[in-house]
Chimera marker file (.cmm) of the C-alpha trace (Angstrom):
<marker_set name="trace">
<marker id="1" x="50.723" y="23.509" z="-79.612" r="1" g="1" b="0" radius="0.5"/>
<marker id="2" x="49.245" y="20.480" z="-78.137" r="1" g="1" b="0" radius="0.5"/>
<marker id="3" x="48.003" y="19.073" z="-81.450" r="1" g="1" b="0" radius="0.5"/>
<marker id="4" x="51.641" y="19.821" z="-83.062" r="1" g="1" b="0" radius="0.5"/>
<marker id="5" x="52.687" y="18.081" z="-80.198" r="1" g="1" b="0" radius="0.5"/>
<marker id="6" x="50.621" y="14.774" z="-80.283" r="1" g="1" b="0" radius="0.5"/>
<marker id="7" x="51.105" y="15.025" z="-84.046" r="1" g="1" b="0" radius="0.5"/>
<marker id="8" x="54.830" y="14.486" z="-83.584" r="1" g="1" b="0" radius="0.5"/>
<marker id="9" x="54.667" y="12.111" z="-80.808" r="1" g="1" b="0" radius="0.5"/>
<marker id="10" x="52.471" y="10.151" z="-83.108" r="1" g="1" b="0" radius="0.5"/>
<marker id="11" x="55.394" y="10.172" z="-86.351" r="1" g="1" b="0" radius="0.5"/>
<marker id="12" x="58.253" y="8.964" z="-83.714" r="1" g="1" b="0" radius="0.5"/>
<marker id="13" x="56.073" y="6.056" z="-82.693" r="1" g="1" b="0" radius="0.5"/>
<marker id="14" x="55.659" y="5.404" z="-86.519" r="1" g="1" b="0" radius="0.5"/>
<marker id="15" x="59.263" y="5.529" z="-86.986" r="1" g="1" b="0" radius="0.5"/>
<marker id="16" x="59.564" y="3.382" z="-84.428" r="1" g="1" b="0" radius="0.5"/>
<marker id="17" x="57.390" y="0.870" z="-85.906" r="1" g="1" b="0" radius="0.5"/>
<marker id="18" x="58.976" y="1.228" z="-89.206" r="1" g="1" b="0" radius="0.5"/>
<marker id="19" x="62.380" y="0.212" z="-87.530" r="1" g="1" b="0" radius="0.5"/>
<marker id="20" x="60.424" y="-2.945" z="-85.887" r="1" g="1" b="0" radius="0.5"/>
<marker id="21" x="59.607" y="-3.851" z="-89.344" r="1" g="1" b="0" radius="0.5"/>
<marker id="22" x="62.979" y="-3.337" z="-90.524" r="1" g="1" b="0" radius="0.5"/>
<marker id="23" x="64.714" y="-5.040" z="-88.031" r="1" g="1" b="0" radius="0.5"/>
<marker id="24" x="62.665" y="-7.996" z="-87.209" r="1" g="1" b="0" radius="0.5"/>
<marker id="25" x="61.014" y="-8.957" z="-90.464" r="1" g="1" b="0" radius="0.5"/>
<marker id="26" x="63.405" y="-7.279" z="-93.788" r="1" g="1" b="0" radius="0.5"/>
<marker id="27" x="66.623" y="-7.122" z="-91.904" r="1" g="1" b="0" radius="0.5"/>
<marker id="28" x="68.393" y="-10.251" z="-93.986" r="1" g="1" b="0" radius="0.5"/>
<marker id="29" x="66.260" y="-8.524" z="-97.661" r="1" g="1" b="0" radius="0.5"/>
<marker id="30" x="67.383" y="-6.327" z="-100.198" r="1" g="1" b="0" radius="0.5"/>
<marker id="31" x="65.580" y="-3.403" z="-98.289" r="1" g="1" b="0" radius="0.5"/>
<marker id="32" x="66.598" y="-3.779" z="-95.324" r="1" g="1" b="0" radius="0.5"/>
<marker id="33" x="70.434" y="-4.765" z="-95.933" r="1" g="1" b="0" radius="0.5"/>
<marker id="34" x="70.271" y="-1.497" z="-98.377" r="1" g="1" b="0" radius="0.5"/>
<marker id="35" x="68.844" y="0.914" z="-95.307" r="1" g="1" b="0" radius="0.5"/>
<marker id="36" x="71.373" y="-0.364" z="-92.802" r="1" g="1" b="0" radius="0.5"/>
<marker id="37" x="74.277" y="-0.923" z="-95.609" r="1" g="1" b="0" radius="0.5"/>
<marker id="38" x="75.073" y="-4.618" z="-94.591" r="1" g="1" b="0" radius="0.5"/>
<marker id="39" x="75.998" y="-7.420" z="-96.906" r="1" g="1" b="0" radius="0.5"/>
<marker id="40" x="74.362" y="-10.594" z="-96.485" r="1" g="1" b="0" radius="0.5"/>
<marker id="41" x="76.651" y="-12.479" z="-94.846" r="1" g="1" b="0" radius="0.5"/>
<marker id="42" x="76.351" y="-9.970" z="-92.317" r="1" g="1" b="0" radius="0.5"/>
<marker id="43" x="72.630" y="-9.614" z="-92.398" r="1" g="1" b="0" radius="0.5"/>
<marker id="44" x="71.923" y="-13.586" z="-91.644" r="1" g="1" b="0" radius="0.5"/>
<marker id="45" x="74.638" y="-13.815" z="-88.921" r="1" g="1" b="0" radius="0.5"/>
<marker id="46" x="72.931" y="-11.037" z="-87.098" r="1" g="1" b="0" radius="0.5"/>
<marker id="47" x="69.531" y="-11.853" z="-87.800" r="1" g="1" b="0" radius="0.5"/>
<marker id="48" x="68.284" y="-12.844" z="-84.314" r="1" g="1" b="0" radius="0.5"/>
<marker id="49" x="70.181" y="-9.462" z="-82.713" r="1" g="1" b="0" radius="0.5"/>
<marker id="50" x="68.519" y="-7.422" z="-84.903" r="1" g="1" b="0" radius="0.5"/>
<marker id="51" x="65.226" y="-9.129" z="-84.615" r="1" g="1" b="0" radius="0.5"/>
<marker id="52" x="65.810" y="-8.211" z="-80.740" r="1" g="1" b="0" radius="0.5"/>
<marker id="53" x="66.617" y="-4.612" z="-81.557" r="1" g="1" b="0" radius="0.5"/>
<marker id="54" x="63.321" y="-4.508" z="-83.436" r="1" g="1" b="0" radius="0.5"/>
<marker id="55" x="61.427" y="-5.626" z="-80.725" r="1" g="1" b="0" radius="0.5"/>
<marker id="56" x="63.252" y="-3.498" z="-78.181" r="1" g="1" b="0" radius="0.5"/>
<marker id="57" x="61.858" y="-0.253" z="-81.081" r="1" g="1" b="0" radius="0.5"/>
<marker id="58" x="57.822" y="-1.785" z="-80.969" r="1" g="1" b="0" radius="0.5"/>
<marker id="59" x="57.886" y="-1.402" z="-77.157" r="1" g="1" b="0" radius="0.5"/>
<marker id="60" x="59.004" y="2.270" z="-77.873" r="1" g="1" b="0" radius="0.5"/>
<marker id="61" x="56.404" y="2.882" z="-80.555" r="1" g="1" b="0" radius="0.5"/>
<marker id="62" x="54.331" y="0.857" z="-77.967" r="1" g="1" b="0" radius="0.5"/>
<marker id="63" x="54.777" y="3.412" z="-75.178" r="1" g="1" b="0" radius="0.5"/>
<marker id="64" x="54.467" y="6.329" z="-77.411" r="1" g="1" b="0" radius="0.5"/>
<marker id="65" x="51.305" y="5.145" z="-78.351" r="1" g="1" b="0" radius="0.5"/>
<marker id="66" x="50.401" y="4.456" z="-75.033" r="1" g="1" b="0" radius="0.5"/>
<marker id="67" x="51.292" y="7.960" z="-73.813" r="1" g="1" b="0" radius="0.5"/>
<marker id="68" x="48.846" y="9.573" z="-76.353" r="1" g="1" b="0" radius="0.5"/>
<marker id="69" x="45.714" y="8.241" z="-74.271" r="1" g="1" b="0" radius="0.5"/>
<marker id="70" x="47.834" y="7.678" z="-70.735" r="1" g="1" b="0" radius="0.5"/>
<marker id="71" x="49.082" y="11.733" z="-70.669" r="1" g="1" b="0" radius="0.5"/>
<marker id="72" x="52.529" y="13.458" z="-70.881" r="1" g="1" b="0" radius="0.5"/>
<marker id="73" x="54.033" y="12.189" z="-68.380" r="1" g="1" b="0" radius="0.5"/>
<marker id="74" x="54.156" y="8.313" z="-70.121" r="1" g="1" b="0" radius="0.5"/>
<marker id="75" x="55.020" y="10.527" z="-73.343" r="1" g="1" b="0" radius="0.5"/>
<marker id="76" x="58.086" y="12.596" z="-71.605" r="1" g="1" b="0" radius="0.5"/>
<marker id="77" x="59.252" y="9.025" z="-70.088" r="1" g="1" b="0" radius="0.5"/>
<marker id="78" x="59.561" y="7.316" z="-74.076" r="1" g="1" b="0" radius="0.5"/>
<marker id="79" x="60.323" y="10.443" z="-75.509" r="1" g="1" b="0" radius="0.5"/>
<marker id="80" x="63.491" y="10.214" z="-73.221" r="1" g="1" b="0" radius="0.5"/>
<marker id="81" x="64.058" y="6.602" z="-73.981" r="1" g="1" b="0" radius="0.5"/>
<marker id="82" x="64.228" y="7.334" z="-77.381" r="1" g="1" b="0" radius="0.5"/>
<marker id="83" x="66.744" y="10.184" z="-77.028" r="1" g="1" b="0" radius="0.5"/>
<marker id="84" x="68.976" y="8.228" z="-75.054" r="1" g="1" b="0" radius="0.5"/>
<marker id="85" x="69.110" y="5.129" z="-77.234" r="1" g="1" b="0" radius="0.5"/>
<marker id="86" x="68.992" y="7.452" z="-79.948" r="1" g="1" b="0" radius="0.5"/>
<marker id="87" x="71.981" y="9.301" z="-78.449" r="1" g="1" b="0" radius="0.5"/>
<marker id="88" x="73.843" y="5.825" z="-77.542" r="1" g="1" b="0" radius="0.5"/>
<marker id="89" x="73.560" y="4.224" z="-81.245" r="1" g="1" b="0" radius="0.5"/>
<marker id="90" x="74.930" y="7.684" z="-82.833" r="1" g="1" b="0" radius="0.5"/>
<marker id="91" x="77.937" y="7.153" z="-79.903" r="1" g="1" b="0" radius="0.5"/>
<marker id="92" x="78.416" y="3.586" z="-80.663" r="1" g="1" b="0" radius="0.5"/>
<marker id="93" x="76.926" y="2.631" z="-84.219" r="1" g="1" b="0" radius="0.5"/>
<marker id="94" x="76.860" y="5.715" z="-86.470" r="1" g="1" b="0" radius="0.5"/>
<marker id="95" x="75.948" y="9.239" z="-86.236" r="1" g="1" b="0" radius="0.5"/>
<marker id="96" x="73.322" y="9.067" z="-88.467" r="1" g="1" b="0" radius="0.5"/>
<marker id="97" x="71.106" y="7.866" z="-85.521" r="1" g="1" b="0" radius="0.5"/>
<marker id="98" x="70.893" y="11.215" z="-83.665" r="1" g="1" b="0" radius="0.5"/>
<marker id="99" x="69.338" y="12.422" z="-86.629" r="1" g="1" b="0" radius="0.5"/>
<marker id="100" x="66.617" y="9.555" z="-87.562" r="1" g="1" b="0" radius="0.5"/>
<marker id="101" x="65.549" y="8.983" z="-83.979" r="1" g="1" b="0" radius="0.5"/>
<marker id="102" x="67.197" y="11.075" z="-81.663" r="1" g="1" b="0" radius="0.5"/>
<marker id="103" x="66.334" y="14.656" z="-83.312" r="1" g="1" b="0" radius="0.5"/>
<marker id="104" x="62.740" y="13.762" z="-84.213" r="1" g="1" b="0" radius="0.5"/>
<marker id="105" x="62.220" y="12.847" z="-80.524" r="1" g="1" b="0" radius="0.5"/>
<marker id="106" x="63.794" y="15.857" z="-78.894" r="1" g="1" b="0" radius="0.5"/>
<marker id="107" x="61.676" y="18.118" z="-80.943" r="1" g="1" b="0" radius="0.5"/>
<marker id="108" x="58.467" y="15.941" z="-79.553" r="1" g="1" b="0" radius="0.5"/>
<marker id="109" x="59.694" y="16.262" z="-76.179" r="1" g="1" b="0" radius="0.5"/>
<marker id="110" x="60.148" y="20.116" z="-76.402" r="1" g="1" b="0" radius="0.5"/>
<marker id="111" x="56.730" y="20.044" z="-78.377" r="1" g="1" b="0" radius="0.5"/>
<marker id="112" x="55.155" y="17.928" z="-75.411" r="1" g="1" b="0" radius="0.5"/>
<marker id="113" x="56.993" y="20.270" z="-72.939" r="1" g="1" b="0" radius="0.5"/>
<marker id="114" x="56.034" y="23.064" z="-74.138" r="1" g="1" b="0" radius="0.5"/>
<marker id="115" x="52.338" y="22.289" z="-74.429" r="1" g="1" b="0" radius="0.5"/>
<link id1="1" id2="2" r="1" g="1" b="0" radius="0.2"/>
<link id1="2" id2="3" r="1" g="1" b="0" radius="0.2"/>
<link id1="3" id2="4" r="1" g="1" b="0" radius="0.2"/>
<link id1="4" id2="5" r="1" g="1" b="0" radius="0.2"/>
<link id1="5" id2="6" r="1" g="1" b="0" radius="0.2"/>
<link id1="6" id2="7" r="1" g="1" b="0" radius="0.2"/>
<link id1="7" id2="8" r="1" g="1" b="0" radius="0.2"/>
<link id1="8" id2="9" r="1" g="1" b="0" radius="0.2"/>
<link id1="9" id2="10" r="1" g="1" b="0" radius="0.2"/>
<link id1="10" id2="11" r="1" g="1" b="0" radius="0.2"/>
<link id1="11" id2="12" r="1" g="1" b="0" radius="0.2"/>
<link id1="12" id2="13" r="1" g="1" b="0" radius="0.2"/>
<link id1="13" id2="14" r="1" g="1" b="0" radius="0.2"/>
<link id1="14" id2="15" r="1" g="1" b="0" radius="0.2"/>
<link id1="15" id2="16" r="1" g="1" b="0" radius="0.2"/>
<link id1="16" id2="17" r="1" g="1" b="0" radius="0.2"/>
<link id1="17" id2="18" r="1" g="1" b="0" radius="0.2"/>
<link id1="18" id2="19" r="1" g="1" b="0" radius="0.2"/>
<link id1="19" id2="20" r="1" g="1" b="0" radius="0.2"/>
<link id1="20" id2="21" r="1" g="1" b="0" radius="0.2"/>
<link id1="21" id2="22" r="1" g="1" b="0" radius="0.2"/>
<link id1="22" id2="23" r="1" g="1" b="0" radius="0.2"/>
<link id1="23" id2="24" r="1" g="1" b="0" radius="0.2"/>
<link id1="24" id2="25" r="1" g="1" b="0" radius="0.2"/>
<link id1="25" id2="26" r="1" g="1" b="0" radius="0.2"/>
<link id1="26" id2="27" r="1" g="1" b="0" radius="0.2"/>
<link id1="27" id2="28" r="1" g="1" b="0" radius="0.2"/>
<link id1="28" id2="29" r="1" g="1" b="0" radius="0.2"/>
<link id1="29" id2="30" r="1" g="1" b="0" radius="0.2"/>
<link id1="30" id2="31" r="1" g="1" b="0" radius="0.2"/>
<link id1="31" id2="32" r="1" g="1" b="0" radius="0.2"/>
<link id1="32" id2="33" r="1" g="1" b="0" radius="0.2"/>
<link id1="33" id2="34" r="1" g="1" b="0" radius="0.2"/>
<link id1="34" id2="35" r="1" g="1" b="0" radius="0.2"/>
<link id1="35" id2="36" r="1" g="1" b="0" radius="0.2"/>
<link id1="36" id2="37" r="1" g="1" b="0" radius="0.2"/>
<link id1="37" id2="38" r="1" g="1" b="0" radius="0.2"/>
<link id1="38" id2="39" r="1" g="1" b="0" radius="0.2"/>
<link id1="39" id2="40" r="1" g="1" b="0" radius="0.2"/>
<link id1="40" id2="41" r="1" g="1" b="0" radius="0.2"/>
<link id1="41" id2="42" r="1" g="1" b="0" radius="0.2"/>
<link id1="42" id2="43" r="1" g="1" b="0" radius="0.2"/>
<link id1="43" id2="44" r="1" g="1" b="0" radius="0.2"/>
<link id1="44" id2="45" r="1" g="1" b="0" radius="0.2"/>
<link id1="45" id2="46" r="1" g="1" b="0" radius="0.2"/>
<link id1="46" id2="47" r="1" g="1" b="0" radius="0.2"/>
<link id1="47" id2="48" r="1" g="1" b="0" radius="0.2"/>
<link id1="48" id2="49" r="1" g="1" b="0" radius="0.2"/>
<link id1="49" id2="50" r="1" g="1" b="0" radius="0.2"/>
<link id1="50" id2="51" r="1" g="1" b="0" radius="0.2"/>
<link id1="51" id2="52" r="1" g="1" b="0" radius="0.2"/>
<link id1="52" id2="53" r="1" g="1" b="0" radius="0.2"/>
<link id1="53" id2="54" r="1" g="1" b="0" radius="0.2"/>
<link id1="54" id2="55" r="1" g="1" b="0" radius="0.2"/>
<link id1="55" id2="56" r="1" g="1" b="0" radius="0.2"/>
<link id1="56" id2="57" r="1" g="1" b="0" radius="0.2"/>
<link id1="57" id2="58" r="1" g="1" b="0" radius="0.2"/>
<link id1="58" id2="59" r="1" g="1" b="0" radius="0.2"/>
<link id1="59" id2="60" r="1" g="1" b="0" radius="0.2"/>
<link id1="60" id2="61" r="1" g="1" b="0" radius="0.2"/>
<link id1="61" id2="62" r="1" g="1" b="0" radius="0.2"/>
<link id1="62" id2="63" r="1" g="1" b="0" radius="0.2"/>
<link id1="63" id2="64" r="1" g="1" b="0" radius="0.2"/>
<link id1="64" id2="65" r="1" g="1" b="0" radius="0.2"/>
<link id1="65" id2="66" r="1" g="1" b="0" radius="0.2"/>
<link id1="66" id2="67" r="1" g="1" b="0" radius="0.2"/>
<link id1="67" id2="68" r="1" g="1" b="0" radius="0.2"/>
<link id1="68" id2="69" r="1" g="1" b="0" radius="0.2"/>
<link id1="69" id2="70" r="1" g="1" b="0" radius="0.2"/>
<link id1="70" id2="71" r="1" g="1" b="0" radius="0.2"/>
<link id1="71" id2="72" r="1" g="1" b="0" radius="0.2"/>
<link id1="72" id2="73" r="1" g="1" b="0" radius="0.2"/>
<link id1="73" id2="74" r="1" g="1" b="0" radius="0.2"/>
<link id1="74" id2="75" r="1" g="1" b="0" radius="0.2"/>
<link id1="75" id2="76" r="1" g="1" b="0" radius="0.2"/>
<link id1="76" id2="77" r="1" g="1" b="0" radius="0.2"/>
<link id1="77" id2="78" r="1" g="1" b="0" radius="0.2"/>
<link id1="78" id2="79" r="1" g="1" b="0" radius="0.2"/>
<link id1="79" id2="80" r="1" g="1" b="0" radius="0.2"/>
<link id1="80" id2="81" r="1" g="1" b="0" radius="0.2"/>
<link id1="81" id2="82" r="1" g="1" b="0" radius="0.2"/>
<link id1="82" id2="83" r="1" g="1" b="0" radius="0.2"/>
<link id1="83" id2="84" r="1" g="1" b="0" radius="0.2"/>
<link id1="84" id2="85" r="1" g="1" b="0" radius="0.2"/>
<link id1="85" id2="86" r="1" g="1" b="0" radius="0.2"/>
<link id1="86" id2="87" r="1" g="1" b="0" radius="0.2"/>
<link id1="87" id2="88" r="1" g="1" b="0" radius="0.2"/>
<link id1="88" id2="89" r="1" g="1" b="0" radius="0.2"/>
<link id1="89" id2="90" r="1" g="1" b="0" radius="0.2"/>
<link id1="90" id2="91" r="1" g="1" b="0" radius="0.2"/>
<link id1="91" id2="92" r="1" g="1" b="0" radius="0.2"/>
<link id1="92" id2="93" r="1" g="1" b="0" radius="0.2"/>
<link id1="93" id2="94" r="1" g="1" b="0" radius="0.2"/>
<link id1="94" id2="95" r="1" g="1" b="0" radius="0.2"/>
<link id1="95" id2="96" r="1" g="1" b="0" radius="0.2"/>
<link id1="96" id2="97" r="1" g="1" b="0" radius="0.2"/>
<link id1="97" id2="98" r="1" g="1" b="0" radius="0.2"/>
<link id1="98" id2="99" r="1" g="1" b="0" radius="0.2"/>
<link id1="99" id2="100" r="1" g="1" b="0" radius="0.2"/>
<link id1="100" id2="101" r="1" g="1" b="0" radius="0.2"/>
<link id1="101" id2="102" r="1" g="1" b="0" radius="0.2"/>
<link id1="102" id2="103" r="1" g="1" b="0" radius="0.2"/>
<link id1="103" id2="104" r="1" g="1" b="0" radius="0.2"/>
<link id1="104" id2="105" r="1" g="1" b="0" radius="0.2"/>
<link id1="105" id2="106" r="1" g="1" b="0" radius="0.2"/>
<link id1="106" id2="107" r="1" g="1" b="0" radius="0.2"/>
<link id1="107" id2="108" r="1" g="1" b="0" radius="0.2"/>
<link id1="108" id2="109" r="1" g="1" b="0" radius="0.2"/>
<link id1="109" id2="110" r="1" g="1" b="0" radius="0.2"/>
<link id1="110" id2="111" r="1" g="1" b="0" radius="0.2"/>
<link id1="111" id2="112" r="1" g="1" b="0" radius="0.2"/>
<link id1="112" id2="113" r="1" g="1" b="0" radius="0.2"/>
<link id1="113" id2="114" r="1" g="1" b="0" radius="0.2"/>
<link id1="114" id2="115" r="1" g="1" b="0" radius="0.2"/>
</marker_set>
């Protein structure tokens, strides 16, 4: 269970990295206005919040990572971040959120948990 557990902890910091990516560096390109459905008006007015919402995601990934040498209890502290910002953009943004980064999270935290 550990191993499933590290595995998973490992993909959500991914994730998270991939959402860094999006956010800070393709947020105003094709992919990235296509992943988050913007137009580009949109995308270059809110460049610079998004590029702070990506960097806000690499100090998840950041502490994910960090928890896989640090021990469970750094990985049940991001885990939990995660949720909750996960839970928070699905309540405010779009439900689609709980299910990218919320979900994926909760079952490492369980995983983690249950280890």
């Amino acid at each position: 269970m550990t191993l499933a557990a590290n595995i998973m902890v490992a993909l959500v910091a991914l994730l998270h990295v991939y959402f860094l990516v999006l956010e800070m560096f393709l947020w105003d390109k094709p992919r990235g206005r296509r992943v988050f459905g913007t137009t580009p008006e949109f995308a270059a007015a809110s460049k610079s919040l998004a590029a702070n919402q990506g960097l806000y995601n690499g100090f998840l990934a950041a502490g994910l990572i960090w928890g896989s040498f640090a021990g469970d209890p750094v990985k049940i502290f991001f885990l939990a971040c995660v949720i909750v910002a996960g839970a928070f953009g699905a309540a405010t943004v779009n439900l689609k959120i709980l299910w990218v980064q919320a979900l994926p999270a909760a079952i490492a935290l369980a995983l983690v948990l249950t280890s």
